[in-house]
ZADO-1210 file (C-alpha; in nm, 4 decimals, padded with zeros to 6 digits):
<atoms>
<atom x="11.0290" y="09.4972" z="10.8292" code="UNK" pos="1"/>
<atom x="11.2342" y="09.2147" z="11.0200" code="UNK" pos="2"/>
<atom x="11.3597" y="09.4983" z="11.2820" code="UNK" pos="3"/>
<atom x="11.0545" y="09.6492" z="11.3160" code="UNK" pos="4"/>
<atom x="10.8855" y="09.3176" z="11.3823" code="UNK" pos="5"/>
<atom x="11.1534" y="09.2782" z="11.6218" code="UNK" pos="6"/>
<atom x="11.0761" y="09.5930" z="11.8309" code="UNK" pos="7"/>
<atom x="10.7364" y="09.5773" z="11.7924" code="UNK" pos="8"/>
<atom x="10.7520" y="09.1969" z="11.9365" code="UNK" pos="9"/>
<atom x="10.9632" y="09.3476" z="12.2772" code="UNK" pos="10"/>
<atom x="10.7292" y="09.6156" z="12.3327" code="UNK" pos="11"/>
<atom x="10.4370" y="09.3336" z="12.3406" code="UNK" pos="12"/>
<atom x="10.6497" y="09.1520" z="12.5583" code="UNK" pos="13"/>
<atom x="10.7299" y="09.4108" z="12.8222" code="UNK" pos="14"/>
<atom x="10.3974" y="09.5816" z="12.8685" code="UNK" pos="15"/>
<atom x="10.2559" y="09.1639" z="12.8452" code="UNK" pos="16"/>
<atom x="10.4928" y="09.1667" z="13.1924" code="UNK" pos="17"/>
<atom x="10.4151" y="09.4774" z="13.3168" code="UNK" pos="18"/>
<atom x="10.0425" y="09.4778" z="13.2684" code="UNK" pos="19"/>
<atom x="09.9650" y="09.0989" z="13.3531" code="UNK" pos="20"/>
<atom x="10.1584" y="08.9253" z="13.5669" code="UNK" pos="21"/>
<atom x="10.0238" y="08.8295" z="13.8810" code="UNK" pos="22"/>
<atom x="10.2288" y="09.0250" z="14.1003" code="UNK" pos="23"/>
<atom x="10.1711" y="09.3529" z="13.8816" code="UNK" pos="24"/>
<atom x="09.7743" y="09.3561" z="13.9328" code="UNK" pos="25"/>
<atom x="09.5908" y="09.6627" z="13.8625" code="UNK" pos="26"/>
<atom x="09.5766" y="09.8701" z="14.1579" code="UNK" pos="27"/>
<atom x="09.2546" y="10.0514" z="14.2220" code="UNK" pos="28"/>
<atom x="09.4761" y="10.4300" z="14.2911" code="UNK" pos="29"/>
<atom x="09.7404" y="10.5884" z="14.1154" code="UNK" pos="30"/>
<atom x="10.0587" y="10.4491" z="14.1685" code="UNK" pos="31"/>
<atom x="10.3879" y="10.6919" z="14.1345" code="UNK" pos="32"/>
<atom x="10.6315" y="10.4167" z="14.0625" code="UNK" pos="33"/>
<atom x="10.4213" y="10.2462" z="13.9062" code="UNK" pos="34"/>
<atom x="10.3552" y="10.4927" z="13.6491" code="UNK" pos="35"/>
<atom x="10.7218" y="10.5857" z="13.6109" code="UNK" pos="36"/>
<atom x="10.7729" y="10.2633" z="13.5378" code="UNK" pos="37"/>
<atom x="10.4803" y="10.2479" z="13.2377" code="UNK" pos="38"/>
<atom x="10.6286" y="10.5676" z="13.1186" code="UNK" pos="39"/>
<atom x="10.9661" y="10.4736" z="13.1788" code="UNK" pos="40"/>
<atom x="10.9358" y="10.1134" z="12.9429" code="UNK" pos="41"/>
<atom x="10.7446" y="10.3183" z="12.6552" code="UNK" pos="42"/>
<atom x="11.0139" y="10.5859" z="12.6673" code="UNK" pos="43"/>
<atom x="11.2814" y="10.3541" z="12.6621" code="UNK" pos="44"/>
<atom x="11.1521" y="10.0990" z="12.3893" code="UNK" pos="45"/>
<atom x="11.0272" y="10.3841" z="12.1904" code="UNK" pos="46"/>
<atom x="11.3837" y="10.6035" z="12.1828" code="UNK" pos="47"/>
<atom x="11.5713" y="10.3010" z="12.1668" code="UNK" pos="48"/>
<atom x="11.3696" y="10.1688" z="11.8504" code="UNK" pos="49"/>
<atom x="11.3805" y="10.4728" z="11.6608" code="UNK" pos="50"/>
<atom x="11.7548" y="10.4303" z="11.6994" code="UNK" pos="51"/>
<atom x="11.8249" y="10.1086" z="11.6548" code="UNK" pos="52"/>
<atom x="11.6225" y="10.1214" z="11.2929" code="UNK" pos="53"/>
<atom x="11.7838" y="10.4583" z="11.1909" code="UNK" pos="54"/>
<atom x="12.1314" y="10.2731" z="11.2455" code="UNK" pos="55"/>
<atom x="12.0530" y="09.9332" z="11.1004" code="UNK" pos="56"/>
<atom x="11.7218" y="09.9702" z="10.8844" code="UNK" pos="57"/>
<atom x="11.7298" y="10.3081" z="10.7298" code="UNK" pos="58"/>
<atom x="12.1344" y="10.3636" z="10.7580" code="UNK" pos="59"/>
<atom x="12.2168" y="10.2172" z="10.3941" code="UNK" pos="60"/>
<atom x="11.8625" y="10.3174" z="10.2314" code="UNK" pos="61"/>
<atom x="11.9344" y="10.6198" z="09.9671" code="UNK" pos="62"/>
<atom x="11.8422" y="10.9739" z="10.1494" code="UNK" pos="63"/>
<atom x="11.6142" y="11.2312" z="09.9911" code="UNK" pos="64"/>
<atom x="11.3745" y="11.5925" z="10.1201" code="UNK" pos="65"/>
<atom x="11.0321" y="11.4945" z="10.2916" code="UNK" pos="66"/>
<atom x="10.8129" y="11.3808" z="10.0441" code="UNK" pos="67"/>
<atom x="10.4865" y="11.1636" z="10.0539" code="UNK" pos="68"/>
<atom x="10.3875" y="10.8789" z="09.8975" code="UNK" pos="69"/>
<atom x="10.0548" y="10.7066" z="09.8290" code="UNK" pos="70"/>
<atom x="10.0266" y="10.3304" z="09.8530" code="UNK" pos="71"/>
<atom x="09.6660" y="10.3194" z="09.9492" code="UNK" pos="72"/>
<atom x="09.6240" y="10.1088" z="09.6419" code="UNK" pos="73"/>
<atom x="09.9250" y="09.8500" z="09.7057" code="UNK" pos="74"/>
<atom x="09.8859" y="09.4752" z="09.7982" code="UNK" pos="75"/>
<atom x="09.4945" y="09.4807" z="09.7787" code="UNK" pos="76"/>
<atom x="09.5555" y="09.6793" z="10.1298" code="UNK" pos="77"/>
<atom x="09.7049" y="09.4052" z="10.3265" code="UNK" pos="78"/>
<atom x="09.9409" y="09.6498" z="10.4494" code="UNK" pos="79"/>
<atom x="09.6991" y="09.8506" z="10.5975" code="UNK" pos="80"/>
<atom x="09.5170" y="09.5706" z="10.7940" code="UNK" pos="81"/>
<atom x="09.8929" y="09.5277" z="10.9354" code="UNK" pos="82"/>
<atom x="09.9342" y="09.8890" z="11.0081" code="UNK" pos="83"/>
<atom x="09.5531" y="09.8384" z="11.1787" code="UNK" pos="84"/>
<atom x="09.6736" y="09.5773" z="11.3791" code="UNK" pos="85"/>
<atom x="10.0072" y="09.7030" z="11.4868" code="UNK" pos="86"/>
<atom x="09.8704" y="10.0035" z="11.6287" code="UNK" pos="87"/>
<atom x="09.5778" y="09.8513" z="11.7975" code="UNK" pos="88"/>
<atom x="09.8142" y="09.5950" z="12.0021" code="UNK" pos="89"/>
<atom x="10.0377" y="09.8548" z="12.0734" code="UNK" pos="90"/>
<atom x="09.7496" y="10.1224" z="12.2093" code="UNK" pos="91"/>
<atom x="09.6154" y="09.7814" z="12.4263" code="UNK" pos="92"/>
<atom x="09.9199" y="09.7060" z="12.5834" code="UNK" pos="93"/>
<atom x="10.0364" y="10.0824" z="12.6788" code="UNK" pos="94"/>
<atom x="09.6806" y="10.1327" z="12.7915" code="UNK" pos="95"/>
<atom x="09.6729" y="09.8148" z="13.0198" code="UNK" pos="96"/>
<atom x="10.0383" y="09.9451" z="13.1383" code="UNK" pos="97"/>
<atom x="09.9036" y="10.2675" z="13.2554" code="UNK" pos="98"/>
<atom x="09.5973" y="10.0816" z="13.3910" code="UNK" pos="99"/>
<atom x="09.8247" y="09.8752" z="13.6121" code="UNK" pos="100"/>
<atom x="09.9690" y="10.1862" z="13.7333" code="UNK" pos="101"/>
<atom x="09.6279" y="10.2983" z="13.8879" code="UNK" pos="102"/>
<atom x="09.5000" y="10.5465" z="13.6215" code="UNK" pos="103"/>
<atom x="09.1037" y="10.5020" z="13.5393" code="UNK" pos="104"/>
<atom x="09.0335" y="10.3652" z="13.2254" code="UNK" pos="105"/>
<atom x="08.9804" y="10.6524" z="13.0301" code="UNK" pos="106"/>
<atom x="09.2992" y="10.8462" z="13.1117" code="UNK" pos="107"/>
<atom x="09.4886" y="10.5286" z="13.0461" code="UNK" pos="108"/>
<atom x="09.3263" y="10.4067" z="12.7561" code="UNK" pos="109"/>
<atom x="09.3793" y="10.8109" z="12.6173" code="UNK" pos="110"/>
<atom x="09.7787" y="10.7557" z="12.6766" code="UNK" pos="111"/>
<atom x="09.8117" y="10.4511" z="12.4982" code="UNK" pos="112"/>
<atom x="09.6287" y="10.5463" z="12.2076" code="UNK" pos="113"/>
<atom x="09.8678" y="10.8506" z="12.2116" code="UNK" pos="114"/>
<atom x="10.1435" y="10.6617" z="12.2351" code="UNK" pos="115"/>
<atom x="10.0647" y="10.3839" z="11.9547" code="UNK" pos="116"/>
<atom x="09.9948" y="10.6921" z="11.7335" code="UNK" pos="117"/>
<atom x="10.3132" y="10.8452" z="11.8044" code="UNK" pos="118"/>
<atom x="10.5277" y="10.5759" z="11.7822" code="UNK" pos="119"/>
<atom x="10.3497" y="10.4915" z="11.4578" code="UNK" pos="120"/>
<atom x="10.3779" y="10.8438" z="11.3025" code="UNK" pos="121"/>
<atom x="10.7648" y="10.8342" z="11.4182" code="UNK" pos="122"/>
<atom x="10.7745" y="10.5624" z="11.1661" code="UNK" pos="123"/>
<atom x="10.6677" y="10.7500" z="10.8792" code="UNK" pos="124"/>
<atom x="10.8798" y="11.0330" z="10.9357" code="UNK" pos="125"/>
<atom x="11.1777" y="10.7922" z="10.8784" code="UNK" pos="126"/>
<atom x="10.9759" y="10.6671" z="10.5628" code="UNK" pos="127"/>
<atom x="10.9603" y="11.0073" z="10.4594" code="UNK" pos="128"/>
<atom x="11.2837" y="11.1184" z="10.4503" code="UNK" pos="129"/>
<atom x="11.4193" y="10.7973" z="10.2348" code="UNK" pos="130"/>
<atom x="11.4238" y="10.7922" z="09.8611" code="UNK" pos="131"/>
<atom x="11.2607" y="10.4183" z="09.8377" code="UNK" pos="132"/>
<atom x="10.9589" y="10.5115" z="10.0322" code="UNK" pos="133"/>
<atom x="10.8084" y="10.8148" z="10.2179" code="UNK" pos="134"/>
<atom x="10.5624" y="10.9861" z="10.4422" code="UNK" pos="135"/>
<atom x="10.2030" y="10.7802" z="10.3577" code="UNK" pos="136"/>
<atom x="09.8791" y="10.9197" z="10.5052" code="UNK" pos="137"/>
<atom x="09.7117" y="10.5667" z="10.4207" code="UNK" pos="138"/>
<atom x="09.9503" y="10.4497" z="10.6974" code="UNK" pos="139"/>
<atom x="09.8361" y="10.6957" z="10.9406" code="UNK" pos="140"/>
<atom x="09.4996" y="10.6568" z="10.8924" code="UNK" pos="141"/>
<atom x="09.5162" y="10.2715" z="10.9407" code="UNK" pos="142"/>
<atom x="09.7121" y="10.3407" z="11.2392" code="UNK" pos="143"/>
<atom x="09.4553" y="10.5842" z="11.3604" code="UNK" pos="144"/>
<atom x="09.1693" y="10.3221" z="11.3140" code="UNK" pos="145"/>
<atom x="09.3707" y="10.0490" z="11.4584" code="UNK" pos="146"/>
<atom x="09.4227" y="10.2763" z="11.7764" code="UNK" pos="147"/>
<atom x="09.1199" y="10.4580" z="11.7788" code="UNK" pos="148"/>
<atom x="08.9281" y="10.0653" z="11.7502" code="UNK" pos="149"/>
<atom x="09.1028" y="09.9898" z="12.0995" code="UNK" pos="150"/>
<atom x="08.9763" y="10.3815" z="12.2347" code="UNK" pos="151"/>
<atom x="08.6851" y="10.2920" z="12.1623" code="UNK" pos="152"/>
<atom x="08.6082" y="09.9804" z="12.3106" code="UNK" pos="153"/>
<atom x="08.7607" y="10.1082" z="12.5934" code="UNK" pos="154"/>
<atom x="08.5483" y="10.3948" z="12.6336" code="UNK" pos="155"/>
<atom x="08.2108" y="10.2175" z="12.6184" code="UNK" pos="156"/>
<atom x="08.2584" y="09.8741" z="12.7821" code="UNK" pos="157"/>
<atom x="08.6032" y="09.8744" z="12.9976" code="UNK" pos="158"/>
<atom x="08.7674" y="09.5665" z="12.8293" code="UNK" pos="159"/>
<atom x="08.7868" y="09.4715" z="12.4617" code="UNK" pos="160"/>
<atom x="08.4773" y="09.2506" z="12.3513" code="UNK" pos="161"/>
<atom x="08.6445" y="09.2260" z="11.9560" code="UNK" pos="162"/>
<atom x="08.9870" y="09.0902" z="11.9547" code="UNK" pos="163"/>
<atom x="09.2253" y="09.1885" z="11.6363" code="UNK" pos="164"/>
<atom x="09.4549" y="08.8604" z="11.5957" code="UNK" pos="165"/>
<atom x="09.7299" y="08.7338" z="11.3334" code="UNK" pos="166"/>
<atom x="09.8148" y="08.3974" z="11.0980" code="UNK" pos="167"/>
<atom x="10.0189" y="08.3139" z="10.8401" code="UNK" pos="168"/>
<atom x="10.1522" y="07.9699" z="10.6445" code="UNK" pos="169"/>
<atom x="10.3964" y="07.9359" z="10.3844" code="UNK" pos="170"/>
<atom x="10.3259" y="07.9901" z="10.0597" code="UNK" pos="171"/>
<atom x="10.4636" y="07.8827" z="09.6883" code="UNK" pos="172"/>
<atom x="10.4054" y="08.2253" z="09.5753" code="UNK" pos="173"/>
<atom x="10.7433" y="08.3671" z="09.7602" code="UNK" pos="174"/>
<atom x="10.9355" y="08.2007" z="09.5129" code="UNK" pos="175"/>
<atom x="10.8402" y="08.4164" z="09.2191" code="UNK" pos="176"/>
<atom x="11.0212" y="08.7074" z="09.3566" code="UNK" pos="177"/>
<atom x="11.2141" y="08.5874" z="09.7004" code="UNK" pos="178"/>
<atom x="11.3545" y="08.9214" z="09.7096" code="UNK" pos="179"/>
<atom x="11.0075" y="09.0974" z="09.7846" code="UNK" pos="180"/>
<atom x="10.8351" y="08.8213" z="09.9119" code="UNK" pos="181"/>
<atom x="11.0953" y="08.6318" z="10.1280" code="UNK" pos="182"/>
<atom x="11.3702" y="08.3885" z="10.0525" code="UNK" pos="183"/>
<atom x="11.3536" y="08.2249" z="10.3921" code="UNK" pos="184"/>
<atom x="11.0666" y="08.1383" z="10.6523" code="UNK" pos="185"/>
<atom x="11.1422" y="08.4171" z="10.8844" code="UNK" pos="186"/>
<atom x="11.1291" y="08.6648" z="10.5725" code="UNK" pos="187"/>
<atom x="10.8185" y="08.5031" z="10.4379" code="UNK" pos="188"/>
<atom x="10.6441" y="08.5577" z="10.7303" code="UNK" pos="189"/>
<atom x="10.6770" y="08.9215" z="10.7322" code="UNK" pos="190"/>
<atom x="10.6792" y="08.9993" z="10.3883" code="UNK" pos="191"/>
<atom x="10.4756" y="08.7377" z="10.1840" code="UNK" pos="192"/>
<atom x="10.0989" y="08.9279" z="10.2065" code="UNK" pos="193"/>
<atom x="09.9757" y="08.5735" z="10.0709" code="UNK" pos="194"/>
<atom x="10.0347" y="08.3400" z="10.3608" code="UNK" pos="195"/>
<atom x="09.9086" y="08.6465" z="10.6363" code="UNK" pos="196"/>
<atom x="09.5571" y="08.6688" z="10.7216" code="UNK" pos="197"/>
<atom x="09.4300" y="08.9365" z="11.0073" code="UNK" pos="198"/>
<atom x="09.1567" y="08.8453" z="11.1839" code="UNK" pos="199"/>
<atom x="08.8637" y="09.0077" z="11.4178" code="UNK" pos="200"/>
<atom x="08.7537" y="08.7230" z="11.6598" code="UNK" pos="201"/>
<atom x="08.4308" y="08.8179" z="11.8846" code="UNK" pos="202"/>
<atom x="08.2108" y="08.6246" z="12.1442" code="UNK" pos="203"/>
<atom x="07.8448" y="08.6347" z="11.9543" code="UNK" pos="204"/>
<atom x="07.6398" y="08.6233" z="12.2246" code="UNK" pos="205"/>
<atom x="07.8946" y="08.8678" z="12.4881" code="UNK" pos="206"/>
<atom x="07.5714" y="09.0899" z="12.5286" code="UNK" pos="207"/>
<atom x="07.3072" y="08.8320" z="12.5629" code="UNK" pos="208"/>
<atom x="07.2305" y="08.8278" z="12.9274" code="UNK" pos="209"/>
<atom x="07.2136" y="08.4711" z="13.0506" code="UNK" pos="210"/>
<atom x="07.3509" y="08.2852" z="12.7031" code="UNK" pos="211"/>
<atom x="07.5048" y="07.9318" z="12.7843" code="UNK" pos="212"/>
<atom x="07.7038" y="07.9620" z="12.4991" code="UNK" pos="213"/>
<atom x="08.0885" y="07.8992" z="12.6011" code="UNK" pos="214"/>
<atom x="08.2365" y="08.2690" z="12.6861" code="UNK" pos="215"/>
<atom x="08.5543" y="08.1365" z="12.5512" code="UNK" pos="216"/>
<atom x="08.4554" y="08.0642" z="12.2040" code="UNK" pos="217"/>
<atom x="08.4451" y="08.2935" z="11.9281" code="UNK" pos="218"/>
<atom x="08.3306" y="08.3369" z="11.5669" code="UNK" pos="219"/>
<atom x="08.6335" y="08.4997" z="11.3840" code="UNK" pos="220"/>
<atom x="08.6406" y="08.6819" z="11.0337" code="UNK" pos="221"/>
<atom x="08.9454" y="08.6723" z="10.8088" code="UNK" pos="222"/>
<atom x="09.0736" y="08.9127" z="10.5461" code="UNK" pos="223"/>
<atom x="09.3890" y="08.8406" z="10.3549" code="UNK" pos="224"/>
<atom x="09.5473" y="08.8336" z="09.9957" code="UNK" pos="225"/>
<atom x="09.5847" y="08.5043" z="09.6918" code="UNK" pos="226"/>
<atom x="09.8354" y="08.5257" z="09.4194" code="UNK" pos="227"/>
<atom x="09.9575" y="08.8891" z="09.4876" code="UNK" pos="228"/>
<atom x="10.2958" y="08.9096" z="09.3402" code="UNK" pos="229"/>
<atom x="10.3570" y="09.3018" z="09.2822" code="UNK" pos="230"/>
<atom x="10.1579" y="09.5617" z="09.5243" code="UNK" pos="231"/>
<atom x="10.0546" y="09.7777" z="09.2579" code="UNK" pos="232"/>
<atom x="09.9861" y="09.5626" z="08.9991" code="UNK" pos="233"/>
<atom x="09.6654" y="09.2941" z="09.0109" code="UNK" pos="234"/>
<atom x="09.8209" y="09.0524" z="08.7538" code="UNK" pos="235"/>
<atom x="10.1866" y="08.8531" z="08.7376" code="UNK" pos="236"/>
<atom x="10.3527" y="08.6405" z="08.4710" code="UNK" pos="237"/>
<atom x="10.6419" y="08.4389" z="08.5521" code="UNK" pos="238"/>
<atom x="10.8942" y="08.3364" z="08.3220" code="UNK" pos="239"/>
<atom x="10.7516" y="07.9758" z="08.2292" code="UNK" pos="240"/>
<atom x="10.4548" y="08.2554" z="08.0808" code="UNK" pos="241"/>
<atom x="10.2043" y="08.1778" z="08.3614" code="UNK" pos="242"/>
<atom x="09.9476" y="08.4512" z="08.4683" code="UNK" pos="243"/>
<atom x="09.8956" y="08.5323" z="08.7961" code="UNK" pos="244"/>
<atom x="09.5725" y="08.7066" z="08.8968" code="UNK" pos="245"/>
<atom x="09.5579" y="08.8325" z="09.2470" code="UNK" pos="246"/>
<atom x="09.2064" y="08.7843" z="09.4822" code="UNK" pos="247"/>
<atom x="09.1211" y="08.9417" z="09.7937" code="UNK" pos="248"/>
<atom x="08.9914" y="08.6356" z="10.0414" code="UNK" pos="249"/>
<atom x="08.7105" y="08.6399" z="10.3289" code="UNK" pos="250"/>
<atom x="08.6925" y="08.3669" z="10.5935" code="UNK" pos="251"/>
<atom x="08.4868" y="08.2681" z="10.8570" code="UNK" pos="252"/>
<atom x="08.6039" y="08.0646" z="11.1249" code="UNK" pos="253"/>
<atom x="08.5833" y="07.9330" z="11.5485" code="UNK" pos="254"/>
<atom x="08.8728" y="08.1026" z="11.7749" code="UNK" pos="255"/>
<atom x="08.9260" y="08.0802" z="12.0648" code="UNK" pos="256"/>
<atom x="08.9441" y="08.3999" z="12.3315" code="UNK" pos="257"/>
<atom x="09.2155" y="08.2775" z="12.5932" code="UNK" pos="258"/>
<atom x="09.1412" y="08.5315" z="12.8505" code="UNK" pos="259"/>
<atom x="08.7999" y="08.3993" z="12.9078" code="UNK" pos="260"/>
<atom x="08.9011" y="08.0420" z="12.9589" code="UNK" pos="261"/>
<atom x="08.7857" y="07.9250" z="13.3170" code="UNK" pos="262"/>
<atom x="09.1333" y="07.8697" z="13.4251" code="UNK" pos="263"/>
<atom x="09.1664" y="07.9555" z="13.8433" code="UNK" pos="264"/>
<atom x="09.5671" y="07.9596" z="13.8054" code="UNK" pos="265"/>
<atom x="09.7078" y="08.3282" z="13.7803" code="UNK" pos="266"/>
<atom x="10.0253" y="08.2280" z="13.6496" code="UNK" pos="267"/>
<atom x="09.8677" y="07.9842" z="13.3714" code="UNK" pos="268"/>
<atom x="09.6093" y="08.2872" z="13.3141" code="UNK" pos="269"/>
<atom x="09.8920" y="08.4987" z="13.2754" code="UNK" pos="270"/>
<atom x="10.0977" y="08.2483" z="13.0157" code="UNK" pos="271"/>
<atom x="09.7688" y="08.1871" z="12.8047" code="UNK" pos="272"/>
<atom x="09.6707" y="08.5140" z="12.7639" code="UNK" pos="273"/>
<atom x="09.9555" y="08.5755" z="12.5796" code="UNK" pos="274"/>
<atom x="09.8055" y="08.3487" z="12.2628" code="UNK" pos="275"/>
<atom x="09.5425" y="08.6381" z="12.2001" code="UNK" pos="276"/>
<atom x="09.7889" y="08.8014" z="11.9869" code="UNK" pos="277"/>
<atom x="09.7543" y="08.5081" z="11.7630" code="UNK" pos="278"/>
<atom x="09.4637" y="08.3030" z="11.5523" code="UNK" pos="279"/>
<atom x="09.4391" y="07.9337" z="11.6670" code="UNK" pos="280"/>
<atom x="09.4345" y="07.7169" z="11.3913" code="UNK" pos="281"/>
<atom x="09.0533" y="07.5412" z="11.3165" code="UNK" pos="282"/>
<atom x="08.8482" y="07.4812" z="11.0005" code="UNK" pos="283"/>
<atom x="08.7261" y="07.7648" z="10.7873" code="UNK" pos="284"/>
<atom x="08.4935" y="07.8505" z="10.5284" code="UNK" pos="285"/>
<atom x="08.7014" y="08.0538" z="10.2516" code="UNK" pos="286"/>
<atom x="08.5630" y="08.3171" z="09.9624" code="UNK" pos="287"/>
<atom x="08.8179" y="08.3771" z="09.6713" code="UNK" pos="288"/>
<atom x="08.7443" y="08.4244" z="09.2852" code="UNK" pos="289"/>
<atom x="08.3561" y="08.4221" z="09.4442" code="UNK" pos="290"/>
<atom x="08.3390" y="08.0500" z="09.5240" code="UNK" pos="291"/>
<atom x="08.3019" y="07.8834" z="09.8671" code="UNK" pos="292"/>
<atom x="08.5750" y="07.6337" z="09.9537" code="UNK" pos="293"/>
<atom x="08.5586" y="07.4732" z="10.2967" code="UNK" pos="294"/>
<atom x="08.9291" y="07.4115" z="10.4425" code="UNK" pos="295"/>
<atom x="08.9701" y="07.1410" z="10.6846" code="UNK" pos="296"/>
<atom x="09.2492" y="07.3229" z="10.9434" code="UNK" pos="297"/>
<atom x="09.3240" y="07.6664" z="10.8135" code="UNK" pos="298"/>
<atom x="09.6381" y="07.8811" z="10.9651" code="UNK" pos="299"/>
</atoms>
């Protein structure tokens, strides 16, 4: 997960540079280098990915034949809001690439759902030929919503009016088993489904014509996972012989959507855009166990 966090994280950052930057505007016709360049960075990141995590990731993991395997049912689906996620940020920022290179929005939008689903699905056929894992078509189908959630918001308004976005905060659950959950922050972050919450952030009134509500603000609903220890089993006891029951949680919240701030700066534009991958801490109103808890700064 670390080095797939780590590729993932470099393609955000070069389409972020290739797609927004003042200097790489969208341009109104199609572009040759332009789009040799969008194709060229998605080529590269993608080949050089794949082979960076079949010689450090998958190099010492136990071989076997293809051979599914269902975990629709693990870690009360966390993993599939991340695999929702994943592939919707990478369809977004392929699609603005190719947008930048001059293609309409449809054509574009089409190649960068293609290419989050492929570089997704080239993940699973690594999965599918180790022992520990293997091909899962709950993956694939949270992929294909995560991409196909960007298509389609492309395909009826031009821009994307609900905005999928991340948190996550320590936890004292990662101590019960550090080797699944994280021994260390950076491994906690990525692998403790506790402490993560995925988020869909929207504008309320975006389609009510003349609304003095801020453009900038949102309301933002949160999904994410208490006390879940094992990801197929619902309940956990320690060795001290305390019981663990794992809850799905719902939250409500304000966010904040950075591309609609009224900043006249490009270059500041540019820089705070780049926070829309991530939920801004503010209060929240939390469901878990079927109680209502209000929490005064929630990350």
């Amino acid at each position: 997960m670390k080095q797939l966090f780590i590729f993932n994280t470099l393609l955000i950052l070069s389409f972020n540079g290739l797609s927004q930057a003042k200097v790489f505007d969208f341009s109104d016709t199609l572009n040759t280098p332009r789009t040799i360049g969008a194709a060229s960075v998605a080529g590269g990141i993608w080949a050089g990915s794949m082979i960076g995590l079949s010689n450090i990731w998958y190099k010492d993991v136990p071989k076997s034949k293809f051979h599914t395997f269902d975990d629709s049912k693990n870690w009360l689906q966390m993993d599939k809001a991340g695999h929702f996620y994943t592939a919707n940020k990478i369809a977004l920022l392929t699609g603005n690439a190719f947008r930048w290179s001059g293609m309409n929005v449809k054509n574009a939008a089409l190649i960068g759902t293609g290419i989050s689903l492929g570089y997704q699905t080239t993940l699973e056929f690594l999965d599918a030929y180790s022992a520990e894992w293997g091909f899962s078509w709950s993956d694939v189908a949270a992929n294909t919503l995560g991409a196909g959630f960007y298509l389609g918001q492309e395909l009826l308004w031009n821009e994307q009016h609900f905005l999928l976005k991340f948190s996550a905060h320590p936890t004292d659950f990662a101590a019960l088993r550090p080797s699944v959950l994280g021994s260390n922050f950076s491994e906690r972050l990525l692998k403790d489904y506790n402490g993560q919450t995925y988020w869909l952030s929207f504008n309320p009134t975006q389609f009510i014509k003349n609304s003095k509500f801020p453009a900038w603000l949102c309301l933002s609903l949160g999904y994410s996972a208490h006390a879940k220890i094992v990801g197929d089993q619902n309940m956990y006891t320690d060795m001290t012989g305390k019981t663990y029951v794992a809850q799905r949680e719902f939250l409500l919240s304000l966010d904040i959507d950075f591309s609609r701030l009224p900043v006249k700066r490009p270059w500041l534009k540019t820089v705070l855009r780049q926070l829309n991958y991530v939920k801004i801490p503010f209060p929240a109103l939390l469901i878990r166990h079927g109680q209502l808890t209000a929490v005064p700064l929630y990350f």
